[in-house]
Structure formats: C-alpha cells, structure tokens
C-alpha positions as a Markdown table, in Angstrom:
| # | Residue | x | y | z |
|---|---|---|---|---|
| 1 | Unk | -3.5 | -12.5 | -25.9 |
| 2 | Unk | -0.5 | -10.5 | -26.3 |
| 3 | Unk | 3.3 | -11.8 | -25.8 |
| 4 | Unk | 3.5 | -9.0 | -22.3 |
| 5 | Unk | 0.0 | -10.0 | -20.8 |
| 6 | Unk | 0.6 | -13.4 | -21.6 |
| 7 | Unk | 4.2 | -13.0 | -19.4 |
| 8 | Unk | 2.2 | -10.8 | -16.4 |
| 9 | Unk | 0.0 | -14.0 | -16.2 |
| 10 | Unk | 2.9 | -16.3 | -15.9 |
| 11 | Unk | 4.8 | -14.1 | -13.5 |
| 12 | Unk | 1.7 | -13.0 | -12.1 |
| 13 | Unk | 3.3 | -10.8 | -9.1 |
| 14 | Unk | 5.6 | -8.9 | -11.1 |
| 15 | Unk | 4.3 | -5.8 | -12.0 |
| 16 | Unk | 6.3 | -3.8 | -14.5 |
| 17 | Unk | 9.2 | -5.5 | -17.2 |
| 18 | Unk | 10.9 | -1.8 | -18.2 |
| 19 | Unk | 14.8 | -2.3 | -17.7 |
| 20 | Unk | 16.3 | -2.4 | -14.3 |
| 21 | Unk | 15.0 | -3.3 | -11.1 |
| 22 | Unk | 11.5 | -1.6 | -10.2 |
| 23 | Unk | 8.5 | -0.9 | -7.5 |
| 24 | Unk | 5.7 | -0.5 | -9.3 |
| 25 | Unk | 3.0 | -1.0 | -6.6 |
| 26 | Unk | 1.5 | -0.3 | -3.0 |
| 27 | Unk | 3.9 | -2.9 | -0.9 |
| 28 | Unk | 6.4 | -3.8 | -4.2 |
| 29 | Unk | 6.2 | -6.8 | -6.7 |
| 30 | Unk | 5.3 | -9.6 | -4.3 |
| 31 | Unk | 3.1 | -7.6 | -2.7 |
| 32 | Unk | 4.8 | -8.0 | 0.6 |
| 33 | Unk | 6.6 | -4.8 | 1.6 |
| 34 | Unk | 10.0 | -6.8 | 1.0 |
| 35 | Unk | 13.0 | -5.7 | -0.6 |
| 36 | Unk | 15.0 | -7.7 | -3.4 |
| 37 | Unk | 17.3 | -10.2 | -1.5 |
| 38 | Unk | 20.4 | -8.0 | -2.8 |
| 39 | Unk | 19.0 | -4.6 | -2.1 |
| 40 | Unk | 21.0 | -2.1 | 0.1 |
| 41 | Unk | 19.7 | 0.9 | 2.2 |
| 42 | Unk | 21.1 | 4.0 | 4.2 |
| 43 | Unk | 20.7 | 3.6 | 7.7 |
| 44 | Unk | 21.7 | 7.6 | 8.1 |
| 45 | Unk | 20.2 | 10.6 | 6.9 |
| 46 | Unk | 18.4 | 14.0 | 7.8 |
| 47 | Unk | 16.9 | 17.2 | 6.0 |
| 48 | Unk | 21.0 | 18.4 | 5.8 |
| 49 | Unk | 22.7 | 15.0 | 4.9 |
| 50 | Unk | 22.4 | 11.8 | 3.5 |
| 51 | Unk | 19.7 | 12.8 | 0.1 |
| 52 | Unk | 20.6 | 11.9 | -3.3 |
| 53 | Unk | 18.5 | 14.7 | -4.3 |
| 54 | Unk | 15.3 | 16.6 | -2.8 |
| 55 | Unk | 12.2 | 18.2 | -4.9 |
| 56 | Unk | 9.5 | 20.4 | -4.1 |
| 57 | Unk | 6.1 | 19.1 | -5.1 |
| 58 | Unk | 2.5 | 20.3 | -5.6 |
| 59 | Unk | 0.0 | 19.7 | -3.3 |
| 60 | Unk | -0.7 | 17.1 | -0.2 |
| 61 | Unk | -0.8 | 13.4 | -0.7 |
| 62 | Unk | -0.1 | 10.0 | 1.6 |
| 63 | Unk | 0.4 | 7.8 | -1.6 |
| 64 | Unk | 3.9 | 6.0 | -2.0 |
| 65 | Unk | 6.1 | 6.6 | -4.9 |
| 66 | Unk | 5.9 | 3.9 | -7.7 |
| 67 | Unk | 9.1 | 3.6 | -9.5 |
| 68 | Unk | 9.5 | 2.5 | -12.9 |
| 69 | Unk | 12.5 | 2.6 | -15.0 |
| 70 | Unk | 13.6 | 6.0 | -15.2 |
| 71 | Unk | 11.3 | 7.8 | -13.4 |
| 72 | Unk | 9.3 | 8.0 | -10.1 |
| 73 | Unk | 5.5 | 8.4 | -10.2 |
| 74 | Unk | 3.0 | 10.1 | -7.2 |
| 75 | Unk | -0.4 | 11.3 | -7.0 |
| 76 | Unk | -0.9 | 14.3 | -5.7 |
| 77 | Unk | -4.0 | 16.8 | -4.5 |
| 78 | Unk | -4.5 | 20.4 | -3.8 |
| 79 | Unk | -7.5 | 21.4 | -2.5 |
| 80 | Unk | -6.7 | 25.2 | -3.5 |
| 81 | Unk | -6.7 | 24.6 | -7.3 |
| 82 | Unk | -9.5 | 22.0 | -6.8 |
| 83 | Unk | -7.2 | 19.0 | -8.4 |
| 84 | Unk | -5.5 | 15.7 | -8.0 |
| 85 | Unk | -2.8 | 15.1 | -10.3 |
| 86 | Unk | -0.1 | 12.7 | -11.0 |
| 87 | Unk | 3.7 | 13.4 | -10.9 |
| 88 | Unk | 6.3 | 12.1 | -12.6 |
| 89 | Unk | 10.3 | 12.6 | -11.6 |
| 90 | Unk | 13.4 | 11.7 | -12.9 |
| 91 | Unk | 14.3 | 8.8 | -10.6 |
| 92 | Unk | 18.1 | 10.0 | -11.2 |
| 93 | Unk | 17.9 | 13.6 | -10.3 |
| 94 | Unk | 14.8 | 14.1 | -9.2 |
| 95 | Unk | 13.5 | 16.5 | -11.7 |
| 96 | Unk | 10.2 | 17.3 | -11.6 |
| 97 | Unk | 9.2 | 16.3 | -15.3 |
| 98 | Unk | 5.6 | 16.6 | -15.3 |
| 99 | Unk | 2.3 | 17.1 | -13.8 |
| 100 | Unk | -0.8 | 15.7 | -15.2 |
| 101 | Unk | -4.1 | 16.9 | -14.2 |
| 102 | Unk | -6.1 | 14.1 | -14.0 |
| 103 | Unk | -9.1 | 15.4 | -12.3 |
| 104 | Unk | -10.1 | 19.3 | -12.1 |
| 105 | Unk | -13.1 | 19.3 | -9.8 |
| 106 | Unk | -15.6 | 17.1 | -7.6 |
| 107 | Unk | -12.8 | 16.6 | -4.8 |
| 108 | Unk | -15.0 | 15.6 | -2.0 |
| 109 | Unk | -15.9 | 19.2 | 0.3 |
| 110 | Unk | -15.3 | 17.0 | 3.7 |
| 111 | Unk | -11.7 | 15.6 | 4.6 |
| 112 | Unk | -10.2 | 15.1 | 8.0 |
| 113 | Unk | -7.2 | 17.5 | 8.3 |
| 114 | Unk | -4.7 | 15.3 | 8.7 |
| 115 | Unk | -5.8 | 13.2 | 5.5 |
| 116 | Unk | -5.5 | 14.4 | 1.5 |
| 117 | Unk | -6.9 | 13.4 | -1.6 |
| 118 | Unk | -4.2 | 11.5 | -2.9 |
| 119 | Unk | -4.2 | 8.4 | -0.5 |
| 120 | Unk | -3.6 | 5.5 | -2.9 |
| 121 | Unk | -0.5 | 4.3 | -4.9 |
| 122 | Unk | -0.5 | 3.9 | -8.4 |
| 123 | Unk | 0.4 | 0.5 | -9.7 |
| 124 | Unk | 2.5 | -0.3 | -13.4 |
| 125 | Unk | 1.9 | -2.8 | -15.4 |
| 126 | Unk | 4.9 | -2.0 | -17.7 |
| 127 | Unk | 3.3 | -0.2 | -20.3 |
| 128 | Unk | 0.4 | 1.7 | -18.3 |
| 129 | Unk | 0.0 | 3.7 | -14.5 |
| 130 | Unk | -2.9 | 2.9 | -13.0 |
| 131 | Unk | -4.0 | 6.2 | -10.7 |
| 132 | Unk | -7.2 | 5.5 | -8.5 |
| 133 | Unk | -8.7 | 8.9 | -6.7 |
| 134 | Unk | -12.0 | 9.3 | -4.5 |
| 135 | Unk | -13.0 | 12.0 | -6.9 |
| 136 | Unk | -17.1 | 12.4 | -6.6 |
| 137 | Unk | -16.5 | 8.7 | -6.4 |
| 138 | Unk | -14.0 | 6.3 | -7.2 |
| 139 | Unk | -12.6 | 6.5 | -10.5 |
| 140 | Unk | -9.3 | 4.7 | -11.7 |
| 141 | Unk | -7.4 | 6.4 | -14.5 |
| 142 | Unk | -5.0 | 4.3 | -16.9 |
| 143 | Unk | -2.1 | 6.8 | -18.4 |
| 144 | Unk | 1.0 | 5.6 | -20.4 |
| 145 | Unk | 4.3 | 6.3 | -18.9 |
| 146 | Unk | 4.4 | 9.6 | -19.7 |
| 147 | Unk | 1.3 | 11.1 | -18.4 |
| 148 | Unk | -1.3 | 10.7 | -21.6 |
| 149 | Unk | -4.5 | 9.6 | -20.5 |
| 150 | Unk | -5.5 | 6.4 | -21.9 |
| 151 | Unk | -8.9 | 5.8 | -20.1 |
| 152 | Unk | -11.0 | 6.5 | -17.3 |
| 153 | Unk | -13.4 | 4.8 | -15.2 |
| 154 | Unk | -16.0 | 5.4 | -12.2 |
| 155 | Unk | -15.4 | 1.9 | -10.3 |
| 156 | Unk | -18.8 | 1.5 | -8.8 |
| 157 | Unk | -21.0 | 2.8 | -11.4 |
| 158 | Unk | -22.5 | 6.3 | -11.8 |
| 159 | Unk | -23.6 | 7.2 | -8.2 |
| 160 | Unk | -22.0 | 9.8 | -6.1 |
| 161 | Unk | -20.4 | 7.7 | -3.1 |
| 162 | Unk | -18.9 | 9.5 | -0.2 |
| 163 | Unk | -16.2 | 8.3 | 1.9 |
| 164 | Unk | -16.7 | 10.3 | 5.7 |
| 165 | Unk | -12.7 | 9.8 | 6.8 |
| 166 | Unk | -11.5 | 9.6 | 3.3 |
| 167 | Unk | -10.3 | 6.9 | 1.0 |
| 168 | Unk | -7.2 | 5.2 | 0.8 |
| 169 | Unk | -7.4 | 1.5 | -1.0 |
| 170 | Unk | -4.7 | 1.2 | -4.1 |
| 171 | Unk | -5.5 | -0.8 | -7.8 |
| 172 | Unk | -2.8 | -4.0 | -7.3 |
| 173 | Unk | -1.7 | -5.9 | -10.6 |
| 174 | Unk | -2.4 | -9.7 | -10.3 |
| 175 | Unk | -2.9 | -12.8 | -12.7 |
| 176 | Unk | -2.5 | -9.5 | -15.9 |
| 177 | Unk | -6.0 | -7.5 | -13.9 |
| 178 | Unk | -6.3 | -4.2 | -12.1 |
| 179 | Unk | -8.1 | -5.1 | -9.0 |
| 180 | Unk | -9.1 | -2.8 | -6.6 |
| 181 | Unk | -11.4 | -2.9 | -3.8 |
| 182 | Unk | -14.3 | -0.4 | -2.8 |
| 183 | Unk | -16.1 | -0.9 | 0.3 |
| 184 | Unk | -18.7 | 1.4 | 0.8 |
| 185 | Unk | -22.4 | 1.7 | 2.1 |
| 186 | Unk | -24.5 | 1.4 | -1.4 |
| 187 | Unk | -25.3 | -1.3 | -3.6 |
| 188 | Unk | -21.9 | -2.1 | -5.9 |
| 189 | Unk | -19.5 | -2.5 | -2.8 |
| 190 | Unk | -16.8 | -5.1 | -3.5 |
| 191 | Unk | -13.7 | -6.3 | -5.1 |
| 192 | Unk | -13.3 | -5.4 | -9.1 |
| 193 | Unk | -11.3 | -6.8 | -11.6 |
| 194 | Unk | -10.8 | -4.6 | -14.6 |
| 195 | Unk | -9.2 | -5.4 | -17.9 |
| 196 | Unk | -5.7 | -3.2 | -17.8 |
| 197 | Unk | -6.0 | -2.5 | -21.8 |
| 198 | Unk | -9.7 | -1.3 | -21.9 |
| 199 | Unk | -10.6 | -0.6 | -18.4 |
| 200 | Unk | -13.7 | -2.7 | -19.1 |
| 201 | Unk | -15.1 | -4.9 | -16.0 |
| 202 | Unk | -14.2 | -8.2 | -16.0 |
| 203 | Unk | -15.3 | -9.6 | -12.9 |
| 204 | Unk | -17.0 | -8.0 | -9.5 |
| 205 | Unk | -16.8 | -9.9 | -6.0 |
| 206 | Unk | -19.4 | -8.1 | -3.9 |
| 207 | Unk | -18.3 | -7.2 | -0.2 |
| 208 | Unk | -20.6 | -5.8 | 2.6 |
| 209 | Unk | -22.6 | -2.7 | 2.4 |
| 210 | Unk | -20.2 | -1.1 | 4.5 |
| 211 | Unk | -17.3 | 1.5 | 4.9 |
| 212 | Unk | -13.6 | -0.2 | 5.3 |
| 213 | Unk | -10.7 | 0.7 | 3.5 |
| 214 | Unk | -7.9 | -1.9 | 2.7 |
| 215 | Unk | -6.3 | -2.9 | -0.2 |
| 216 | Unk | -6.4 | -6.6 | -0.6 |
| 217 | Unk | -3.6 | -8.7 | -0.2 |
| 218 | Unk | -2.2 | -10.9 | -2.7 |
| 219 | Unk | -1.1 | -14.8 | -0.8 |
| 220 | Unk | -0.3 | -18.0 | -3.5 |
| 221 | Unk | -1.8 | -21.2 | -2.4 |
| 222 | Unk | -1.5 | -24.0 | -4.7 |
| 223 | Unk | -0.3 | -22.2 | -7.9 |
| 224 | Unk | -2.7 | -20.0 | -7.6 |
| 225 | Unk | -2.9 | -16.2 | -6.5 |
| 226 | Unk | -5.3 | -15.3 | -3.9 |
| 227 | Unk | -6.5 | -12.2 | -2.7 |
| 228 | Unk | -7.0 | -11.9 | 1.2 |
| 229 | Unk | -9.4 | -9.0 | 2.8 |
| 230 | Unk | -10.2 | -7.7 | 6.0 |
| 231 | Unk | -12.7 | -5.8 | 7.4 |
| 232 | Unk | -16.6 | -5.2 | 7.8 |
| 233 | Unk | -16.3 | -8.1 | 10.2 |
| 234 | Unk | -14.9 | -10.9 | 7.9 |
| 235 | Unk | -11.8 | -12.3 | 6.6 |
| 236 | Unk | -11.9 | -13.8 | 3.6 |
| 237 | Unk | -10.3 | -15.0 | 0.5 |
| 238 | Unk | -11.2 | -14.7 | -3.2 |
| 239 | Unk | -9.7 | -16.3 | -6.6 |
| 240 | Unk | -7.8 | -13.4 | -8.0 |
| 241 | Unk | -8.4 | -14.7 | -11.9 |
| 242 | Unk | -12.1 | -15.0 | -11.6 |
| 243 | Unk | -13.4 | -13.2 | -8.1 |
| 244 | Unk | -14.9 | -16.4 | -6.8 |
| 245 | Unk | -15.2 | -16.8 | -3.2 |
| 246 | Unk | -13.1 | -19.3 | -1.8 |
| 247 | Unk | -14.0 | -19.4 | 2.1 |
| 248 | Unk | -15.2 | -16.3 | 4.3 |
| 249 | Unk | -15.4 | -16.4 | 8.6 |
| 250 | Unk | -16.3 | -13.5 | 10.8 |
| 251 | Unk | -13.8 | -11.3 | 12.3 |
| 252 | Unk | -13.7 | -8.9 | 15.0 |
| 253 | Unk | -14.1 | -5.6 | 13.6 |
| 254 | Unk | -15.9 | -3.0 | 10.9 |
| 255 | Unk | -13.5 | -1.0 | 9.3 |
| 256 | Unk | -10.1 | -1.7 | 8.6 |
| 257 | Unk | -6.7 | -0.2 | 6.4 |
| 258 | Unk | -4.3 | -2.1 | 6.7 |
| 259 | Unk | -3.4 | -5.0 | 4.0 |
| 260 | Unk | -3.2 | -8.7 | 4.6 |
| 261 | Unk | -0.1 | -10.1 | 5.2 |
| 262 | Unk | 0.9 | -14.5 | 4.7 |
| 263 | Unk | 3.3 | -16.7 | 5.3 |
| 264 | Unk | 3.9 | -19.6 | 3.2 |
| 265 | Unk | 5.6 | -22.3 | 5.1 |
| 266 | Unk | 3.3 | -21.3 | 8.3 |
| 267 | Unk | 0.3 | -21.6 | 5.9 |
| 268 | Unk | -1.2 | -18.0 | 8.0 |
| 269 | Unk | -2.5 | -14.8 | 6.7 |
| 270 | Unk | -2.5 | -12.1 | 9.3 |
| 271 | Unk | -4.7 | -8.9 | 10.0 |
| 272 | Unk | -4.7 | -6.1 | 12.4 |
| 273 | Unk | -7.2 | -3.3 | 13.0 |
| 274 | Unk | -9.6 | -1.8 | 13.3 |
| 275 | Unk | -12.5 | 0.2 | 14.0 |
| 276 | Unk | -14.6 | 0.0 | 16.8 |
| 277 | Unk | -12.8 | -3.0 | 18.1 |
| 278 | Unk | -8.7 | -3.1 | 17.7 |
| 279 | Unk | -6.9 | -7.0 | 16.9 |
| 280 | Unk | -4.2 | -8.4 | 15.6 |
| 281 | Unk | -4.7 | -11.9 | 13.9 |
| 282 | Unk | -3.4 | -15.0 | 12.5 |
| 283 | Unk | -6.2 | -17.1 | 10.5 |
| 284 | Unk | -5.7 | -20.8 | 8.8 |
| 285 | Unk | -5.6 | -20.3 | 5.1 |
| 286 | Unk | -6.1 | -24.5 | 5.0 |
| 287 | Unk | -9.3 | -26.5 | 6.2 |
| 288 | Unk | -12.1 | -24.8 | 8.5 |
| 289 | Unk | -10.4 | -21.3 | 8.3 |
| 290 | Unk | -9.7 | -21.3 | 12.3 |
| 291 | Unk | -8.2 | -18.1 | 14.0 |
| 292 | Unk | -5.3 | -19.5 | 15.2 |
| 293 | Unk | -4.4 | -17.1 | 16.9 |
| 294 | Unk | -5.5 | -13.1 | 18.5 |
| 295 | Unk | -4.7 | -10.1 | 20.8 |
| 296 | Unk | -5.5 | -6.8 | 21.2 |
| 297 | Unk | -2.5 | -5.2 | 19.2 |
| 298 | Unk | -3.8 | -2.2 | 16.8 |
| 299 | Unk | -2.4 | -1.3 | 13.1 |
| 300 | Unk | -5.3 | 0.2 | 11.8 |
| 301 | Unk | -3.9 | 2.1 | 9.1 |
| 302 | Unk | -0.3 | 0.2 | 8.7 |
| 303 | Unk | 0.5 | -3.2 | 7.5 |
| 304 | Unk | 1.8 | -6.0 | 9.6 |
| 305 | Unk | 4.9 | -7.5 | 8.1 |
| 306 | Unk | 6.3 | -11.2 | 8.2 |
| 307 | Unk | 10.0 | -12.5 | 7.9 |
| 308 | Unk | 11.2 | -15.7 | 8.5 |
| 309 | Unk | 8.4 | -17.6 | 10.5 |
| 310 | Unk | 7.8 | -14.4 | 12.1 |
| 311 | Unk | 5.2 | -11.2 | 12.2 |
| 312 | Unk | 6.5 | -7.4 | 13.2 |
| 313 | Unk | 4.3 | -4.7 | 13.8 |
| 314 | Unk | 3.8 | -1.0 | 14.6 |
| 315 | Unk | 1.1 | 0.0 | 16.7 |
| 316 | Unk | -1.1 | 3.2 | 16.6 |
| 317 | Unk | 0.4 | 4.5 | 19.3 |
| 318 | Unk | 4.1 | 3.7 | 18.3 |
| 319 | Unk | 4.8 | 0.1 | 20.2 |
| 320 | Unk | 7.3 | -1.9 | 18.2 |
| 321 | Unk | 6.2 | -5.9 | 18.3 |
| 322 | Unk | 7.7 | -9.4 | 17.2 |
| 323 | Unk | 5.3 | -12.6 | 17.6 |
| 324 | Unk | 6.1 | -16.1 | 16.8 |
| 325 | Unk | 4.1 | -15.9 | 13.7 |
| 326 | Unk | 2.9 | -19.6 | 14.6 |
| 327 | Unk | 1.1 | -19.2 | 17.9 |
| 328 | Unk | 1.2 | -15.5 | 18.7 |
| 329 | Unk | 3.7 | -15.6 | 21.4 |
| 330 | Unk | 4.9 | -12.1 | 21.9 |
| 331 | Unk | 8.7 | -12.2 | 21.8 |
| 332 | Unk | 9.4 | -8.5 | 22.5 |
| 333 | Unk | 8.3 | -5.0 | 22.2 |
| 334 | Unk | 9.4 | -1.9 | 22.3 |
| 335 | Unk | 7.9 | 1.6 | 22.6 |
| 336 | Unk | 9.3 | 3.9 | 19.9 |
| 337 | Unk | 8.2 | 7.7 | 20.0 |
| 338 | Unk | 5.1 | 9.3 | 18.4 |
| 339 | Unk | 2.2 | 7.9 | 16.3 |
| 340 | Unk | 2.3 | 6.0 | 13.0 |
| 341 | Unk | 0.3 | 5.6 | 9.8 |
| 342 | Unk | 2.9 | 3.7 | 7.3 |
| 343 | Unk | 4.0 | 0.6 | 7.4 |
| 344 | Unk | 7.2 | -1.3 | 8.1 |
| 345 | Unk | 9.5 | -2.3 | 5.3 |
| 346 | Unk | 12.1 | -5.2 | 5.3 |
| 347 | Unk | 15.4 | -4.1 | 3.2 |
| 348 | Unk | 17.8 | -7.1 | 4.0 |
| 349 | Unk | 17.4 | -8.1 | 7.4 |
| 350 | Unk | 16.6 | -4.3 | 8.9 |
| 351 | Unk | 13.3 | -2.8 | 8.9 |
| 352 | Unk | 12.7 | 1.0 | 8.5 |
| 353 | Unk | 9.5 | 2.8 | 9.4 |
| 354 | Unk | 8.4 | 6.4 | 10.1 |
| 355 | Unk | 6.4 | 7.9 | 12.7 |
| 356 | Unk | 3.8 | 10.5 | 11.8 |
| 357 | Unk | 6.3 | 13.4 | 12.8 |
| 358 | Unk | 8.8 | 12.3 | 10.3 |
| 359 | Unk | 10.9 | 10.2 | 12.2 |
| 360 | Unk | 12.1 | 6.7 | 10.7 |
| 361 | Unk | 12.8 | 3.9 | 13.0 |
| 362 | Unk | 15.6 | 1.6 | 11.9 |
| 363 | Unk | 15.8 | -2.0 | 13.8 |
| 364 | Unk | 16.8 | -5.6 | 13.0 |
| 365 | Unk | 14.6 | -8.2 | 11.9 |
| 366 | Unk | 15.7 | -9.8 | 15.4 |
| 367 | Unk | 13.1 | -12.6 | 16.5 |
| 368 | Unk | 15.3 | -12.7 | 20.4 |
| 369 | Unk | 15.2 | -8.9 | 21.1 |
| 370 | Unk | 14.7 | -4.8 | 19.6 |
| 371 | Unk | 18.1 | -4.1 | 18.0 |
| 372 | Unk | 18.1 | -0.3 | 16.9 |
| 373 | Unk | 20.2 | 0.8 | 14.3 |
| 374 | Unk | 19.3 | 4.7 | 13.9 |
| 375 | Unk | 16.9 | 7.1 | 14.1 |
| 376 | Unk | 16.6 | 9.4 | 11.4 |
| 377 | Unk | 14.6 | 13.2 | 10.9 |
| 378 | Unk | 13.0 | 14.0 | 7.3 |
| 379 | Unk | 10.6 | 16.7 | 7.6 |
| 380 | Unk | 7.9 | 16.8 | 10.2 |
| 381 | Unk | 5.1 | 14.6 | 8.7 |
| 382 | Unk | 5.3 | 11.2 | 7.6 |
| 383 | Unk | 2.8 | 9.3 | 6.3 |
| 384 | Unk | 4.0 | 7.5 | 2.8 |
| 385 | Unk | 6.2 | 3.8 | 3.3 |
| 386 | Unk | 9.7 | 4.3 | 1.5 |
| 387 | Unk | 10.5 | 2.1 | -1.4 |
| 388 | Unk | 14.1 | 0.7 | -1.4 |
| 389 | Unk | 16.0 | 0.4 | -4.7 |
| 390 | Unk | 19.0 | 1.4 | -6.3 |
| 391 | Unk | 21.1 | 1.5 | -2.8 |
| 392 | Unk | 18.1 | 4.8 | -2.3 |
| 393 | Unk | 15.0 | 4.5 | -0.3 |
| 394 | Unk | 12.6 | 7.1 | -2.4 |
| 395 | Unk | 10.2 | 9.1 | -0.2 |
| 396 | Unk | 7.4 | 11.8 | -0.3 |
| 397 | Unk | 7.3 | 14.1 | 3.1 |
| 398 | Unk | 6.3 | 17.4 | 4.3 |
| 399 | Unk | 7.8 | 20.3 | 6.5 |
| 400 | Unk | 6.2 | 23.3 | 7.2 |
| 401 | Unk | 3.3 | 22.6 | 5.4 |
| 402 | Unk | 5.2 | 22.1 | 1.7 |
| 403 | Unk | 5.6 | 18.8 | 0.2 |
| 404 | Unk | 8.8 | 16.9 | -1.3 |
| 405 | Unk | 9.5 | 13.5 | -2.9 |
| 406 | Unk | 13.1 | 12.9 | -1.9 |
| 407 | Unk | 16.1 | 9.7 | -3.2 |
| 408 | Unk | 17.2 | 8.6 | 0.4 |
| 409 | Unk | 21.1 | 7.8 | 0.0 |
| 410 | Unk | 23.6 | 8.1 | -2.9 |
C-alpha cells in the first residue's frame, strides 16, 4: 500500500493533499456542503461587479467546479460536436488551460431541455480526477491533473443503459475508493467501489432494479464511514470499505436526487424527495432505524443541509425552511423567488443558494427567524452549487444561452 493511499484511508474524508486549501468533490471534503471554519465569502456581486475573473466555456453542463491546487476542473457537454469533455482553468485567472475530450460520441439522443450531459462533479484524489458521464452508459474516466487519460471504465458492465430524465449521480472518494452509485432498471444496479489506481472493481452493493439518481452520502458512525442512500423506496446504509449492508427500511418514494445529509450529535440522517410521492425525513441511524420524524417538504434535486442541531432546506418551488433537526418542528420559512435545483451551502454562519434563474439567496444560519443578507444576479440559469475558498465562491452559469465558470469576489 502506498505512503498517499495509506494517508486517504486514515483521513478518509479528505479528498485531495496538493498544497493549499481545496474542494475536490460534489458537497466538499466532508461531504457535507460546509465550508472550512475560517473560510470567507462575498455577500455582493452581479454580471458588472464583484468577479475576480469571468471565462467563456464550451458547451452545457450542471456539474460543480472541483478545485485542486492551482486549477479548477468542470465537465462539460455539447450536443453540436457530439462530446463531453473536461475543463481545466487557472484557479487564479481563470484561464481556460485545456479541454480534454473524453468521450466523442454515444451521447444519449433523448435529454430533457432543461438538463445536459455533464450532470455530475468530478472528485480528486490528489493525484487523479475522477470524470463520470452517462455516455451509451455510465462510464467513469480517471485522468491525471492535467487532462491525460489514465483509464476508463463502463460501471455496469457492457450493456447499453438509458437514463429517460438524464443522469446526475457523482464518484465520491471514501476509505482511498471511487464509489459511485448507478440505479437503474437492469440487472447490475447498485453501489460500486472501484480501485482509484486501476479502475478495477472492488466491491458491488446491488440496489433495486430501478431508476433514482443520488449520490450517496458519506455519515461516520463509530470510526467508521458509512454511506447513506435514498430512493427506490428505501433508506439505507452500507459499509463504505467493503459494501456490506448494514440496515435497510422502506421509505416513501421511487426516485430521488438529492444526497443524504447526518448529524452527529443528533445521531439522524436526513432525506428529501422525490418522485411520485414528495418528503422530507429524519431516520435513526441507531437501533430499529425508526423515522423519527416526516413532512411533506420537497428537495428532489437539492440537498438538505444541517448546522448546529439544525436542518435548512430549499424547496422545488423556492420555500426557504429551518426544522429542529431533532423532531421536525418547523421553525420558520420563507418564500424566496423562482425554482431551484442546487443546493444550499454553509460558508461561516450564512448560507448561499441559487435559484434556477440565476439568482443566489444569501441568509443566516438563524434557527429563531429568515435573516437575508443579499440577493445577488449572475446570469440567467443556475443550476451548479458554488464552492467557497480562497475568500471566492467559484461558479459555472449561463446567460443567453453561453456558458461561464466565474471566481466570485477578489
């Protein structure tokens, strides 16, 4: 075992070790959409004010950026050339450096028009990006840092799979394995754990014949990492070094997107959803695996986050909630404007998030009452979550149809 997997074990939720502080996966290093305790962000901005720098880019996506030392790393697709592609910027100026072709060809021919084929964030382990695409299925690419391919594979075996409303679960980095999830309706739906140097399988948890979409969520129960999932009508937990099932109960809905939130001292993991049926939910994570409590709250495509003994969500529709993360009680809401698809991030004790028109919500993490801060205009679609480092919040948005990754701030 090498000296760096041998450290990713240890420090199993870190994700990259290059110099310098870094996000290098869907929902940051703990996996919880949290900033570092000493992080800063703007609270102001717009397209004239307020950008450290502003690049055009190639192509649609509604991945997050994935920053890594010096540079800043999205997917991308374009439907007109027939590819999807990873990007990589100069985190300090923005540069476009490169664009790697990573698949020319078998982009699925069906795709609701307000999704892409560049859904899912890549994740760094330090020394490789992991890119995952629905390509004729879905295959997970491992490149070094700057763009050489390193090895491919198709996740489910050799078997056209197609996704009707389009794909969007990202690989994570846990215990030193890729895991990413594939829920779909043939044989070879499930959880799999692939070995980061060689791409090989290492272990497969099978899930429901079914369609859902989240990306599991990573909780850590008595020193060990856990991964939570949602969806096709379960919750469940699994052992994220060897794929066992640890406990599984039935939940309310089919298809969900959103990934798994916890808290520690409450001993809760939370879930919201879905598809036919619409909950929000807190479930045991100790002994029979109760819900402990539900309502009828929808964040189908966002995450819920927690902070402090607390849960705050989104809605669908653009309602702003605070529950006692204990029992449910609803503490307050808020409508906000417009419809949303990312997910809430915590950057001290504000939390930003963006409405599908490009608008980003800035409030306090206020259990007593809505406390907004700003209300700021980047483009008119908004679909990625920002990532907050460097005193910046680093973003991917479209106006008029043409895409831009953009350094919020200084």
């Amino acid at each position: 075992m090498s000296v760096r997997i041998a450290v990713l074990i240890i420090v199993s939720l870190s994700t990259c070790d290059a110099i310098g502080q870094n996000w290098g996966q869907w929902r940051g290093p703990a996996g919880n959409n949290h900033s570092d305790s000493n992080a800063t962000a703007p609270r102001k901005w717009s397209d004239e004010s307020g950008l450290a720098w502003k690049t055009a880019i190639p192509g649609r996506g509604h991945s997050s950026p994935t920053v890594v030392g010096e540079r800043v790393y999205l997917t991308t697709g374009d439907e007109a050339a027939g590819t999807q592609s990873l990007l990589i910027l100069s985190r300090k100026s923005g540069e476009l450096l490169k664009t790697v072709v990573v698949h020319q060809g078998g982009l699925p021919k069906k795709l609701l028009p307000n999704n892409t084929h560049a859904n899912s964030t890549v994740a760094c382990d330090g020394e490789r990006i992991f890119a995952l695409f629905l390509n004729d299925a879905p295959v997970l690419t491992a490149l070094d840092l700057d763009g050489e391919k390193l090895w491919q594979e198709r996740v489910c075996g050799p078997d056209p799979i197609h996704f009707e409303y389009g794909f969007g679960s990202s690989p994570i980095l846990v215990d030193g394995l890729v895991i990413v999830a594939i829920e779909h309706h043939k044989k070879g739906s499930g959880i799999y754990a692939l070995d980061p140097a060689t791409g090989k399988q290492v272990w497969h948890a099978p899930r429901a014949m079914e369609h859902s979409y989240s990306t599991p969520g990573i909780a850590r129960l008595d020193g060990a990492n856990i991964l939570l999932m949602c969806g096709n009508n379960s919750l469940a937990a699994y052992d994220a070094k060897t794929g066992k099932e640890l406990w599984i109960r039935e939940a309310p809905t089919l298809a969900t997107c959103g990934t798994m939130v916890w808290d520690e001292h409450l001993g809760l993991a939370f879930a919201s959803g879905g598809h036919p049926d619409q909950f929000t939910l807190a479930v045991n994570l100790r002994g029979e695996h109760d819900i402990a409590w539900q309502n009828n709250a929808k964040c189908y495509e966002q995450s819920l986050l927690t902070h402090h003994g607390f849960v705050y969500a989104v809605t669908d529709a653009g309602v702003a909630y605070c529950w006692k993360g204990s029992d449910g009680r609803e503490m307050w809401k808020q409508r906000l404007s417009g419809k949303f698809s990312s997910s809430p991030l915590l950057v001290g004790d504000n939390i930003y998030v963006t409405n599908e028109a490009g608008e980003t919500f800035v409030f306090e993490a206020n259990s007593n009452k809505y406390v907004e801060l700003s209300r700021n205009k980047l483009g008119d679609s908004g679909y990625a979550t920002h990532v907050p480092l460097d005193g910046r919040l680093y973003y991917r948005f479209e106006s008029d149809g043409q895409g831009y990754a953009a350094a919020i701030g200084e």
